[in-house]
Residue frames as qw, qx, qy, qz and C-alpha x, y, z in Angstrom:
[[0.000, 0.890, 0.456, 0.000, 0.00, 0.00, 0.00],
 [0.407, 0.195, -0.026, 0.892, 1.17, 3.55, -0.78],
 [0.240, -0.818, -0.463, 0.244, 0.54, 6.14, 1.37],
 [0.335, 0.489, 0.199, 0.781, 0.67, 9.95, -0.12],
 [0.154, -0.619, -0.381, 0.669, 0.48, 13.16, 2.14],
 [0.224, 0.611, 0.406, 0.642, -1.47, 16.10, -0.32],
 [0.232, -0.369, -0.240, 0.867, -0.69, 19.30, 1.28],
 [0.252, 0.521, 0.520, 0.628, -3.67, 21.75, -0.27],
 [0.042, 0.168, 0.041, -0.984, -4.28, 25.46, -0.90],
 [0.090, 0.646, 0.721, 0.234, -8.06, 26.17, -1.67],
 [0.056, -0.423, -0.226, -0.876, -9.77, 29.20, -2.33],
 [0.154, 0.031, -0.708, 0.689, -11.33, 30.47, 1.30],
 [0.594, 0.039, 0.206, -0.777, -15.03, 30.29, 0.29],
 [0.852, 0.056, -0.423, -0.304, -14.76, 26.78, -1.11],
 [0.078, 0.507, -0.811, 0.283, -12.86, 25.23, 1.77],
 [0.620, 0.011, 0.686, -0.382, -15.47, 23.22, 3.70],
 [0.856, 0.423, -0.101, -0.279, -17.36, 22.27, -0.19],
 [0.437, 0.721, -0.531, -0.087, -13.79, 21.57, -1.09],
 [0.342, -0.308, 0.851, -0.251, -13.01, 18.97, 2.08],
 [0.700, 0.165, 0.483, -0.500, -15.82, 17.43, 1.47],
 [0.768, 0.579, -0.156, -0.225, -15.51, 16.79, -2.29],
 [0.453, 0.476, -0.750, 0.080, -11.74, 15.21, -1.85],
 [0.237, -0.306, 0.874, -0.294, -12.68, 13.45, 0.97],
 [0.839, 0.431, 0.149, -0.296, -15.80, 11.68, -1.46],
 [0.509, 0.639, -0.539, -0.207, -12.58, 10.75, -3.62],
 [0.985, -0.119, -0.098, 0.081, -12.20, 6.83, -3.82],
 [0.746, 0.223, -0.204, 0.594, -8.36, 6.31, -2.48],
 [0.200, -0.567, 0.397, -0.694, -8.60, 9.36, 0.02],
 [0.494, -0.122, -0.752, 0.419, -8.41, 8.39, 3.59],
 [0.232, -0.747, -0.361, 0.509, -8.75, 11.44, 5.63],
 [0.445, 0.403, -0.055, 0.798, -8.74, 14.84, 5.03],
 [0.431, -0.459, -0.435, 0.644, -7.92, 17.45, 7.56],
 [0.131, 0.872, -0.079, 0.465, -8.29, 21.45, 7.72],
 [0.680, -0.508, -0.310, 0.428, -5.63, 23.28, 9.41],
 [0.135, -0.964, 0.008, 0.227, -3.76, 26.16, 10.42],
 [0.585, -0.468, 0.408, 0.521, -0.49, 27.22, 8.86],
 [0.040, -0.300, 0.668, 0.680, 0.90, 27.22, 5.00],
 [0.156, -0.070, -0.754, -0.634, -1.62, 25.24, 3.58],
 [0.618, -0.168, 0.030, -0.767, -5.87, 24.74, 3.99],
 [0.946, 0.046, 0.060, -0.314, -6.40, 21.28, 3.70],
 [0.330, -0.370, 0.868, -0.029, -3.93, 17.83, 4.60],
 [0.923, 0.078, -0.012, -0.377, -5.26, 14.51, 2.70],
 [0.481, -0.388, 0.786, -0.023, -4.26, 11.11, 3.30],
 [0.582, 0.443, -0.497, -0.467, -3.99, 9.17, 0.23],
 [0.503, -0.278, 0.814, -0.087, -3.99, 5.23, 0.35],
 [0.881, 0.353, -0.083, -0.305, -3.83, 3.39, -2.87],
 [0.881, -0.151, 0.355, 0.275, -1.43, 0.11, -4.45],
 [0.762, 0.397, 0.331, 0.390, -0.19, 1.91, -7.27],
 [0.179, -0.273, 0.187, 0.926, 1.87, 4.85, -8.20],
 [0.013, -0.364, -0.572, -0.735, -0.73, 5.44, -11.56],
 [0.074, -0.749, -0.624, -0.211, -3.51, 5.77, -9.32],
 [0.457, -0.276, 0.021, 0.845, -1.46, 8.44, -7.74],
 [0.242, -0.106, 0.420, 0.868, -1.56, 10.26, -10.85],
 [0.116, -0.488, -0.538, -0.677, -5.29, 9.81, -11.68],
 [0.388, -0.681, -0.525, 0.333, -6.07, 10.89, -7.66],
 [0.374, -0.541, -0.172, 0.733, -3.97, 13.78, -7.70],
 [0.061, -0.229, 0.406, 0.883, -3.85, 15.74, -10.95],
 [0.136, -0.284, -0.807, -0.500, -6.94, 14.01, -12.32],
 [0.307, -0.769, -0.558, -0.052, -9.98, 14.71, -9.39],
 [0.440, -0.447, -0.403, 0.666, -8.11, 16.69, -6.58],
 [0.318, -0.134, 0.214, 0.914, -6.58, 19.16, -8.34],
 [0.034, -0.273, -0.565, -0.778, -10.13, 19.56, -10.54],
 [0.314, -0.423, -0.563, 0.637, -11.59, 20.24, -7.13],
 [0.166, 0.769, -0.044, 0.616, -13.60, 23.92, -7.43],
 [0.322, -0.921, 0.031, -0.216, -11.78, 25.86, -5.37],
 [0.845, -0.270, 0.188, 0.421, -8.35, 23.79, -4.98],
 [0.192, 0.947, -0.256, -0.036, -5.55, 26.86, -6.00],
 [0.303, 0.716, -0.623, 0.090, -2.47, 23.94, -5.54],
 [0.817, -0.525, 0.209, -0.115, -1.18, 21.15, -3.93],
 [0.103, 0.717, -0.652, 0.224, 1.88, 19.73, -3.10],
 [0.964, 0.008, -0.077, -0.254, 2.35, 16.01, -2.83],
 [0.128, -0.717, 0.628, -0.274, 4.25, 13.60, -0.63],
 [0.866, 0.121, -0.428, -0.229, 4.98, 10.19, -0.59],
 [0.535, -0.716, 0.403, -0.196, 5.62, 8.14, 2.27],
 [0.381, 0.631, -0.676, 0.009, 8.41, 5.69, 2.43],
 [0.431, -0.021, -0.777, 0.458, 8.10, 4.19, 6.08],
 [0.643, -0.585, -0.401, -0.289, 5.73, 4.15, 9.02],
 [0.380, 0.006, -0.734, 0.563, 6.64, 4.81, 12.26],
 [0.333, -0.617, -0.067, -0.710, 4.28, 5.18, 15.30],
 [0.300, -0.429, 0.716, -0.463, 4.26, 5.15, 19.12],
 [0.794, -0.021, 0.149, -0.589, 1.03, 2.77, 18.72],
 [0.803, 0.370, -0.467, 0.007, 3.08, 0.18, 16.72],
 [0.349, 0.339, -0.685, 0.543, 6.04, -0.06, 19.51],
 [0.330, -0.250, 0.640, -0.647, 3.85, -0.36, 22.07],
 [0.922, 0.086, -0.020, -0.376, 1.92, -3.06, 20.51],
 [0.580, 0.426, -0.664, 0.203, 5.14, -4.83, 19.55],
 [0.003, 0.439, -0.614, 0.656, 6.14, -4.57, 23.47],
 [0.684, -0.136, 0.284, -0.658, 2.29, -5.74, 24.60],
 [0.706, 0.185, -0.621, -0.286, 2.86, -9.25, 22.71],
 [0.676, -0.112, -0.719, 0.117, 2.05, -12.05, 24.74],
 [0.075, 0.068, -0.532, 0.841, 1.39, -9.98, 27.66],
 [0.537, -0.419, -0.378, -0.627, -2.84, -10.26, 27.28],
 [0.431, -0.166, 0.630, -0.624, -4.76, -11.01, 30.75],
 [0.351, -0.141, -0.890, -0.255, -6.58, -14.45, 30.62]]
């Protein structure tokens, strides 16, 4: 599974229409608003690089009100939740 951070700019009367519409997009996960550089965070999960290509450039981007994004691909996983699950093995209460 590839997992893509999409870092987007949107136009500041379509922002909520806009969440909404990428987070309807098969192969989105989540998307967030937040504060800082950009309006809107999405979490991409798909198997292929191509679909990549028809998520981002093909729907996101065609998004009204999406003014850019900036795409990131993850490499590796790391989270506290994992290492403490790792750690919890064989340790269940009967």
């Amino acid at each position: 599974m590839i997992t893509a951070i999409v870092l987007i700019q949107t136009a500041a009367d379509r922002l909520t229409e806009a969440a909404q519409e990428i987070a309807d997009i098969d192969g989105v996960d989540e998307v967030y608003s937040c504060a800082g550089d950009v309006d809107l965070i999405a979490m991409l999960r798909v198997r292929r690089h191509e679909d990549l290509a028809d998520i981002v450039p093909g729907r996101i981007n065609k998004v009204a009100g999406v003014l850019d994004t900036d795409t990131h691909i993850a490499f590796r996983s790391y989270s506290r939740r994992d290492e403490e699950a790792a750690f919890a093995i064989g340790l269940e209460e009967e």
